[in-house]
Structure formats: structure tokens, C-alpha cells
Backbone as a chain_set.jsonl record, in Angstrom:
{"seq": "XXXXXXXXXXXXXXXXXXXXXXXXXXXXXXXXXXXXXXXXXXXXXXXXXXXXXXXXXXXXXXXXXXXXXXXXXXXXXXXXXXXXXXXXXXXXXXXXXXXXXXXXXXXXXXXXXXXXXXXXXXXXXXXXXXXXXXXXXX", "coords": {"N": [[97.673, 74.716, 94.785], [99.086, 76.669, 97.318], [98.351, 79.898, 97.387], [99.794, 83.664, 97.997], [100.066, 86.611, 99.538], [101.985, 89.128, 98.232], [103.44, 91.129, 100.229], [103.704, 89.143, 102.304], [106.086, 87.706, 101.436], [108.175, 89.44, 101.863], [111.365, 89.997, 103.501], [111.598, 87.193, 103.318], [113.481, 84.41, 102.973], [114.151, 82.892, 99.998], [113.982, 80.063, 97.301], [114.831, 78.528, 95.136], [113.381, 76.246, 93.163], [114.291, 75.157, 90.799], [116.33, 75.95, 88.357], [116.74, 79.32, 88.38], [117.076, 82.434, 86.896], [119.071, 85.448, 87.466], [118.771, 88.798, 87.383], [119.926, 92.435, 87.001], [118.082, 94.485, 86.297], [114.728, 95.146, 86.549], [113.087, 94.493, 84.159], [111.497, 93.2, 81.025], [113.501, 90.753, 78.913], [115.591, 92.035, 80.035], [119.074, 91.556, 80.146], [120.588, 88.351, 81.464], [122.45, 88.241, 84.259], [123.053, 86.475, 86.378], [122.579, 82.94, 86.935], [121.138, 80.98, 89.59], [121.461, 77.466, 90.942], [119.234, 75.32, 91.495], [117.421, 74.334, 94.273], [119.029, 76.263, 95.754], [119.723, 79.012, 97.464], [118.096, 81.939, 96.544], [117.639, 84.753, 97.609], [117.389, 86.81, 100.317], [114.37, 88.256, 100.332], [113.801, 91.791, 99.484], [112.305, 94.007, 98.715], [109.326, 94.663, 95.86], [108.259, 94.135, 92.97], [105.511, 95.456, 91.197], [103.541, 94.429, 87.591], [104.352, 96.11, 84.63], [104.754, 98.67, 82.469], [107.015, 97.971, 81.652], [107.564, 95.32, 82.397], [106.042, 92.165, 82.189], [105.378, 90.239, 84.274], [105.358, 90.386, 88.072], [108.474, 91.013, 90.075], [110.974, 90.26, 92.069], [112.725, 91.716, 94.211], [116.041, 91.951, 95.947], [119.136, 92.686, 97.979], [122.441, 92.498, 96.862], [125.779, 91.704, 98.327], [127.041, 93.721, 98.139], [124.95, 95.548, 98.283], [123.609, 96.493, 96.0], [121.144, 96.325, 93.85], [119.193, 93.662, 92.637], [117.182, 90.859, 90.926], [114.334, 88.517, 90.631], [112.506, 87.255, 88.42], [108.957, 86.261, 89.221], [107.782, 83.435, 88.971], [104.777, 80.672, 89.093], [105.61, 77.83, 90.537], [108.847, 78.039, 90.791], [109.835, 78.732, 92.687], [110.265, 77.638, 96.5], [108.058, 76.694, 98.042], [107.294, 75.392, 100.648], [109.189, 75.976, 101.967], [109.006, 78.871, 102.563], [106.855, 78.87, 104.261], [107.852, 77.664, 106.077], [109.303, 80.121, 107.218], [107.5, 81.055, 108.22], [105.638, 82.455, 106.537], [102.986, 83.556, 105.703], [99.985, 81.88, 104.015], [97.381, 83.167, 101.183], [94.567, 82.661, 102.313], [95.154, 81.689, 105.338], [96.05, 84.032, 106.288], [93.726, 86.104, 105.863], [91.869, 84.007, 107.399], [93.279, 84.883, 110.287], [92.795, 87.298, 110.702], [90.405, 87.891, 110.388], [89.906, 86.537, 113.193], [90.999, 88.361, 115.062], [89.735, 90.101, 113.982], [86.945, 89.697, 115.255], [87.697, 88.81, 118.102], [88.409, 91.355, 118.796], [85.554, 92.734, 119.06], [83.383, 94.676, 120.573], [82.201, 93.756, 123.936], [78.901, 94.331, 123.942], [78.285, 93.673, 121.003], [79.459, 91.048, 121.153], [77.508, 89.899, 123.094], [75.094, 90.132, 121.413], [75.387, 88.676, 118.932], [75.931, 86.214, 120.137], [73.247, 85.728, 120.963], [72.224, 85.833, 119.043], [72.87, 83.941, 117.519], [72.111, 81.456, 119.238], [69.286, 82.052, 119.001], [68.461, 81.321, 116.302], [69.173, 78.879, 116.3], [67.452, 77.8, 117.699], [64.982, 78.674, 116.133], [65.605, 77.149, 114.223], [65.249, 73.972, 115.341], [62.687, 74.55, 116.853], [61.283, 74.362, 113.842], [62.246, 72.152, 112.781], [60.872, 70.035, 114.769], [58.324, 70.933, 114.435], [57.842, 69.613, 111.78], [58.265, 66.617, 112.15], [56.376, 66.427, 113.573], [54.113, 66.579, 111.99], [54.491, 64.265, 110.151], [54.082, 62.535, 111.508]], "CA": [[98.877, 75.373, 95.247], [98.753, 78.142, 97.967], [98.68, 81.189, 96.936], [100.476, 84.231, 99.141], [100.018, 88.285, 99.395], [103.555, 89.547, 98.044], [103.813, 91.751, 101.203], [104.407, 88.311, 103.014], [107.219, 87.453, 101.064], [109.322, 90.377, 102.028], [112.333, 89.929, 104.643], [111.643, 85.975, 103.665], [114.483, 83.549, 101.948], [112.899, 82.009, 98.371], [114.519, 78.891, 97.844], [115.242, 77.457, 93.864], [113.027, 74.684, 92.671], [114.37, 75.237, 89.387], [117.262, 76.847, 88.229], [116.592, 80.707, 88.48], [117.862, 84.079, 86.178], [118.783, 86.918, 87.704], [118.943, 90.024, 86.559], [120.202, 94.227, 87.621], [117.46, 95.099, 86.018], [113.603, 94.41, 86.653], [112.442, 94.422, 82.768], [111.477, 91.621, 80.216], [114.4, 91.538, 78.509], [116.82, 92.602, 80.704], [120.244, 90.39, 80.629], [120.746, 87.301, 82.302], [123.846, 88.189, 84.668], [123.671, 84.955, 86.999], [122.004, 81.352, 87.404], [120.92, 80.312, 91.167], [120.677, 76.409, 90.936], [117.735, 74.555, 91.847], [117.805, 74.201, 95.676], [120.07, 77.324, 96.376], [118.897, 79.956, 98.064], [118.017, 83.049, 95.492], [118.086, 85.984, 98.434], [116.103, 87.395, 100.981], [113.455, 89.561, 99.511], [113.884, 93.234, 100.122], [111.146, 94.354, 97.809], [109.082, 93.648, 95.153], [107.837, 95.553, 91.859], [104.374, 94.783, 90.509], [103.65, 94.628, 86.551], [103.708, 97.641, 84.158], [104.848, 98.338, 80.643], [108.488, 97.292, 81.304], [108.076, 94.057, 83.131], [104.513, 91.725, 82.315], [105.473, 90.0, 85.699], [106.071, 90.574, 89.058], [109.806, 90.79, 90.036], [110.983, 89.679, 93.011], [113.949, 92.621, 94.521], [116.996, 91.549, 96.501], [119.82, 93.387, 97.559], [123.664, 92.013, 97.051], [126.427, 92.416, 99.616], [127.399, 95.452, 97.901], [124.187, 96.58, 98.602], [122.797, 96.874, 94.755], [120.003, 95.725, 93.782], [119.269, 92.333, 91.781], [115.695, 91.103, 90.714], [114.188, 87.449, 89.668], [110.952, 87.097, 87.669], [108.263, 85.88, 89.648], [106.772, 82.704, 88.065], [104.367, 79.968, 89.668], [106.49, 76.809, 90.616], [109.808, 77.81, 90.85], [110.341, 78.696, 94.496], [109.883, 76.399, 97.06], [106.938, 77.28, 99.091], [107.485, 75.014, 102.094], [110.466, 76.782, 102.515], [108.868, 80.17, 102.488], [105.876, 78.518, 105.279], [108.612, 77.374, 107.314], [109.948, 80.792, 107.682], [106.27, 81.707, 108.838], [104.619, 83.035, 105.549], [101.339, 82.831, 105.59], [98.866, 82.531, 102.672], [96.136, 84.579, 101.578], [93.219, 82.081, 103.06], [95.721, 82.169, 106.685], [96.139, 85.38, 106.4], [92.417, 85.889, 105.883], [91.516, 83.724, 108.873], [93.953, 85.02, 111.165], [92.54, 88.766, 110.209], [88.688, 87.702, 111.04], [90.142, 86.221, 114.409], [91.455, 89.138, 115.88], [88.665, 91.32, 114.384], [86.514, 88.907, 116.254], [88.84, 88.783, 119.394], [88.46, 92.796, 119.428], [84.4, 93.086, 119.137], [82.835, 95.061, 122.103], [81.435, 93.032, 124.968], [77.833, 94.148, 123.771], [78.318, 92.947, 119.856], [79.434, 89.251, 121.216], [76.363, 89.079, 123.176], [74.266, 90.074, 120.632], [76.23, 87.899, 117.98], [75.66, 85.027, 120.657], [72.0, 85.582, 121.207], [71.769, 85.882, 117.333], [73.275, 82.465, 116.815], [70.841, 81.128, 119.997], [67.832, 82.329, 118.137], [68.995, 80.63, 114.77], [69.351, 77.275, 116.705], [65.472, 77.776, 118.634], [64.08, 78.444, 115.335], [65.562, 75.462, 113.789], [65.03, 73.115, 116.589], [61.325, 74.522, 116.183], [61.17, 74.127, 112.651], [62.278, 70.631, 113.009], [59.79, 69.649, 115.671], [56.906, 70.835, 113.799], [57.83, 68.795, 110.649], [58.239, 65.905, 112.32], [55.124, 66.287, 114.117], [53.325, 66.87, 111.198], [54.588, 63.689, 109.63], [53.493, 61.142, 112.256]], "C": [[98.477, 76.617, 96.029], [99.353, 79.325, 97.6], [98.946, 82.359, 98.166], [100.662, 85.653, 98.381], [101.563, 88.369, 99.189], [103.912, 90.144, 99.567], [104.068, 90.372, 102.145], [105.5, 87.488, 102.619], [108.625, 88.266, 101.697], [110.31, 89.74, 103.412], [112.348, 87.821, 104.832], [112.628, 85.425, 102.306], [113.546, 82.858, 100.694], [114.076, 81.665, 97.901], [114.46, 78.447, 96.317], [114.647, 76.434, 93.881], [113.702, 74.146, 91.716], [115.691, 76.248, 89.451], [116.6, 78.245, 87.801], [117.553, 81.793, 87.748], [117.738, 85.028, 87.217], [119.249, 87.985, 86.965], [118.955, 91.514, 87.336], [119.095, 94.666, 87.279], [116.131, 94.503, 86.1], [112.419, 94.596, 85.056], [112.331, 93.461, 82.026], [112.547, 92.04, 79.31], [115.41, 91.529, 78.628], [117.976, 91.145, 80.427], [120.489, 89.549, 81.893], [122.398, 87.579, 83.02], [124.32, 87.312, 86.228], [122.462, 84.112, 86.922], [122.022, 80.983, 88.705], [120.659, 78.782, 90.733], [119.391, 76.345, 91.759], [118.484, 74.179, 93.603], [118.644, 74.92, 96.609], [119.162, 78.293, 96.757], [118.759, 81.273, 96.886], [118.482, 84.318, 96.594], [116.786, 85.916, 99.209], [115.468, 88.579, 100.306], [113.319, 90.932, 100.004], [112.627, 93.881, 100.145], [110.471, 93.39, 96.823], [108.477, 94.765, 93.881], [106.789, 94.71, 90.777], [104.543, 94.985, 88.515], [103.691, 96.176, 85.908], [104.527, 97.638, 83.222], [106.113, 97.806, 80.26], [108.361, 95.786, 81.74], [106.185, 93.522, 82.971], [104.547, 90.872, 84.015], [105.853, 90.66, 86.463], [107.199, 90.426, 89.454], [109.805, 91.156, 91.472], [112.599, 90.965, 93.557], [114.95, 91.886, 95.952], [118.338, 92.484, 96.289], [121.122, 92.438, 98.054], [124.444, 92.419, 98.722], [127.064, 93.214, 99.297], [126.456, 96.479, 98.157], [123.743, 97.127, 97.037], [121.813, 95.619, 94.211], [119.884, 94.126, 92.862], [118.072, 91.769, 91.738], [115.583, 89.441, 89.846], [112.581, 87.833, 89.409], [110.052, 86.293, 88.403], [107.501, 84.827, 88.79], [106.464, 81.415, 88.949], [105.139, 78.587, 89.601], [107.777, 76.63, 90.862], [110.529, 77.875, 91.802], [109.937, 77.202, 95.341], [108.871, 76.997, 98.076], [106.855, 76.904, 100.188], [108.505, 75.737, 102.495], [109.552, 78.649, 103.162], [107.799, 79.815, 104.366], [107.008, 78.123, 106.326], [109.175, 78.49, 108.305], [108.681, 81.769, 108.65], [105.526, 82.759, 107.909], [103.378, 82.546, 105.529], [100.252, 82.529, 104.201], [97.814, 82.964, 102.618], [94.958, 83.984, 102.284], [93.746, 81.835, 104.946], [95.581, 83.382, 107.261], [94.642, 85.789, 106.776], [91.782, 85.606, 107.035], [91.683, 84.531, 109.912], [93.722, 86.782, 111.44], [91.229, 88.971, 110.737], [89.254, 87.187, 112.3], [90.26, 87.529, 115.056], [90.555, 90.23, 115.379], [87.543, 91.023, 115.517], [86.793, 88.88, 117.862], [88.45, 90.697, 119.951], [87.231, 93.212, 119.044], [83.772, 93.617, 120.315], [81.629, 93.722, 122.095], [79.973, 92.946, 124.532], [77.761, 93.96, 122.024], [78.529, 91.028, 120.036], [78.482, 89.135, 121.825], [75.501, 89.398, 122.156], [74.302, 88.974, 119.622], [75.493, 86.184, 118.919], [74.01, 84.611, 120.871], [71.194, 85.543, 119.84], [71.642, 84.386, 117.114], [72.008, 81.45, 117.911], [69.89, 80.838, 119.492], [67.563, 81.599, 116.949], [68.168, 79.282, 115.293], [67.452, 77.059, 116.979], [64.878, 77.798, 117.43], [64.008, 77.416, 114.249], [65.408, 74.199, 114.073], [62.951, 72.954, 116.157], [60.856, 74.117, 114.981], [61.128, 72.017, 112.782], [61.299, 69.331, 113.843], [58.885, 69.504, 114.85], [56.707, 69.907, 112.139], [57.599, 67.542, 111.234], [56.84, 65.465, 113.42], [54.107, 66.184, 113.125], [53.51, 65.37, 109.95], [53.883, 62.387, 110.75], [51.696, 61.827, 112.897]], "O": [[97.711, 77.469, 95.578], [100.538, 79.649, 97.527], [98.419, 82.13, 99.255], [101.12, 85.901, 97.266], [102.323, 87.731, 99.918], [104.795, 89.497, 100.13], [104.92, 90.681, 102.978], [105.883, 86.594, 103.374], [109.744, 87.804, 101.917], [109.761, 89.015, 104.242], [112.784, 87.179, 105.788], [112.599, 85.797, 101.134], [112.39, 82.438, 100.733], [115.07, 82.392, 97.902], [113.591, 77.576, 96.358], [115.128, 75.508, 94.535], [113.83, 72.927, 91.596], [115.972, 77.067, 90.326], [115.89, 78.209, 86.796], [118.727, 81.916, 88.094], [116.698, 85.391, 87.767], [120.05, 87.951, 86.031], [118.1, 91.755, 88.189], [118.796, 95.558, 88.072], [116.107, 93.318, 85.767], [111.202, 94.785, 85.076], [113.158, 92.582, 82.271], [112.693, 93.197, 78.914], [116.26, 91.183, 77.807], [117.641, 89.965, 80.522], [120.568, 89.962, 83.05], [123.406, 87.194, 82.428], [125.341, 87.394, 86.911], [121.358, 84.651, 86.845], [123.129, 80.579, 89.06], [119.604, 78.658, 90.111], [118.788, 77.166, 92.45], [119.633, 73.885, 93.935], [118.971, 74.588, 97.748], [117.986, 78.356, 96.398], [119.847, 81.382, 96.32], [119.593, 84.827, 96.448], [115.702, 85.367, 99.017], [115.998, 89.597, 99.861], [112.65, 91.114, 101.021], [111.981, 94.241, 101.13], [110.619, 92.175, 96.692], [108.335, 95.982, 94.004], [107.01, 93.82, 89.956], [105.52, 95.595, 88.081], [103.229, 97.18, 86.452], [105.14, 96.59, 83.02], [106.436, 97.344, 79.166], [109.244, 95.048, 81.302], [105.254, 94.182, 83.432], [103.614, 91.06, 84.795], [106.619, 91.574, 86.157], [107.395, 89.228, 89.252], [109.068, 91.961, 92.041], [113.603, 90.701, 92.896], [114.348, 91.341, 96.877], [118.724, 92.95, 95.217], [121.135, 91.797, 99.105], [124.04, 93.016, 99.72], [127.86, 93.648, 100.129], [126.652, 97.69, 98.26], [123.534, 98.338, 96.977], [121.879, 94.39, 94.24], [120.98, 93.674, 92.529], [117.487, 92.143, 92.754], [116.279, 89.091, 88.893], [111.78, 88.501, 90.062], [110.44, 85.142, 88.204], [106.669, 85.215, 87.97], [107.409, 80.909, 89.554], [105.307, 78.189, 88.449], [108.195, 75.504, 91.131], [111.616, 77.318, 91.953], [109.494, 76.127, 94.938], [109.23, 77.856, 98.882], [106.415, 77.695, 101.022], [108.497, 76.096, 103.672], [109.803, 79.246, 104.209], [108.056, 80.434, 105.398], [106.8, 78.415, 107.504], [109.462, 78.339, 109.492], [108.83, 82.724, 109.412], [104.921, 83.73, 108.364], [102.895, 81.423, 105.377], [99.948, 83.512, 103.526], [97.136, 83.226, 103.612], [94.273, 84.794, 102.907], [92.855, 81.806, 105.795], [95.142, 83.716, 108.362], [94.347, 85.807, 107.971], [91.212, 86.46, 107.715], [90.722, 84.975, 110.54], [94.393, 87.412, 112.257], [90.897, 89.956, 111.397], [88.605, 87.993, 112.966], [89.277, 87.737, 115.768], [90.452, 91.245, 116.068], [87.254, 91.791, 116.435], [85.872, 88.949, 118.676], [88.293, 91.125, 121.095], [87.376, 94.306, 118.5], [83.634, 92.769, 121.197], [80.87, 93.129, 121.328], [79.479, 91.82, 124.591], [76.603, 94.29, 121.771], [78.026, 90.105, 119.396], [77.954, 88.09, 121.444], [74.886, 88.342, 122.005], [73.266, 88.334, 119.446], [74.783, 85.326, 118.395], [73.6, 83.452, 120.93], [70.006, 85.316, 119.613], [70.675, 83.758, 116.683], [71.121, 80.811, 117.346], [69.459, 79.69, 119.386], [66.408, 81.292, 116.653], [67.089, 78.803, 114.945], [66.598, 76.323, 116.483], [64.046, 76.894, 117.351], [63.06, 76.952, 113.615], [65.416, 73.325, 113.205], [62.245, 72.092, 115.634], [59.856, 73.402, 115.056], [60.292, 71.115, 112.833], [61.132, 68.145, 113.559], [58.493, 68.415, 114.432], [55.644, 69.666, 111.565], [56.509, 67.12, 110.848], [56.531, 64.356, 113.856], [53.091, 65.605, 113.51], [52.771, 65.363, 108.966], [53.206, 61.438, 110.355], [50.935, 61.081, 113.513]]}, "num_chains": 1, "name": "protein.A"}
């Protein structure tokens, strides 16, 4: 299952696999004051509020159309994750990639040739290597 940096959740819809609690309050605990079915949309994610002595999970923040807050429990399986990739979330091994690309992409002119004359050199001394074995066998 792909796993995904919270900060790319934010400003994205998360989607009911499972019927979903919410709750005013982001604590274990707290009262159940609605049910999202399975396949309903829960909210767009505003925020998000990591663990700590009130809450052992991550809680997921959303704000009503009154504009107050409302919070589900973060637990593996119950969103829909194609949903979340559709909206253009990435996960952390995308993310990752797409992070070494553009450090890559922005290396001065004299680091890619070096980089290229590195990898060159690699090849020549394995090329060599290879030669002399196989010379050394016949």
C-alpha cells in the first residue's frame, strides 16, 4: 500500500472506504457526533494534527460550512487512496523521485559534466575489467 507525506493530503478530498466517525474534537475519546458512509466524501482536508498525549493517532482536520472545525482519526485502509492520486497526491517514493529530478535538473553545467565523465570512467573500467577476464580465460 502507498504510503503518503500528510502535507500532501492537505486541500485534497478523502473519500470513505468504510464508514467513518467524526468528531469536534481531535482526542481518543472524544464523542462520535456523525457517520460519513463508505463511499461519501469525508471533507477536504484543511489540516492535520500529529500524535501526542490526547490523541495516539493522527487526526485528519476539516472545516464545516459554518466554518468549525471537525476531525476523523487517521487509520490505514479506510480512505480511498485512488481517489486521493487522482486529485494529484503524490506518495512518499513520487515525491522522493520527483525531488531528486529537479535537484538534478538544477546542478551547475560543470557538476553534470563531471557527473557524466564520472559515469564514462565507471563504464571504461568495466569494459576493461571485462576484457581482461575474458582474455585471461581463453
Amino acid at each position: 500500500m502507498p504510503t503518503f507525506n500528510a502535507d500532501q493530503i492537505i486541500d485534497k478530498t478523502l473519500i470513505a472506504k468504510v464508514n467513518i466517525p467524526i468528531y469536534r474534537y481531535a482526542e481518543d475519546g472524544a464523542p462520535v457526533v456523525y457517520n460519513v458512509n463508505a463511499g461519501s466524501s469525508v471533507g477536504v482536508v484543511y489540516s492535520y494534527l500529529m500524535p501526542s498525549s490526547a490523541r495516539s493517532n493522527l487526526y485528519w482536520m476539516f472545516k464545516d460550512q459554518n466554518d468549525k472545525f471537525y476531525y476523523t482519526e487517521h487509520k490505514a485502509g479506510i480512505y480511498d487512496i485512488s481517489a486521493l492520486q487522482q486529485q494529484g497526491a503524490l506518495t512518499s517514493a513520487q515525491l522522493l523521485q520527483q525531488q531528486q529530478q529537479a535537484a538534478a535538473a538544477n546542478l551547475p553545467l560543470s557538476d553534470k559534466i563531471f557527473k557524466l565523465i564520472k559515469n564514462i570512467a565507471f563504464i571504461g573500467a568495466g569494459a576493461l575489467l571485462i576484457n581482461t577476464l575474458i582474455n585471461k580465460k581463453f
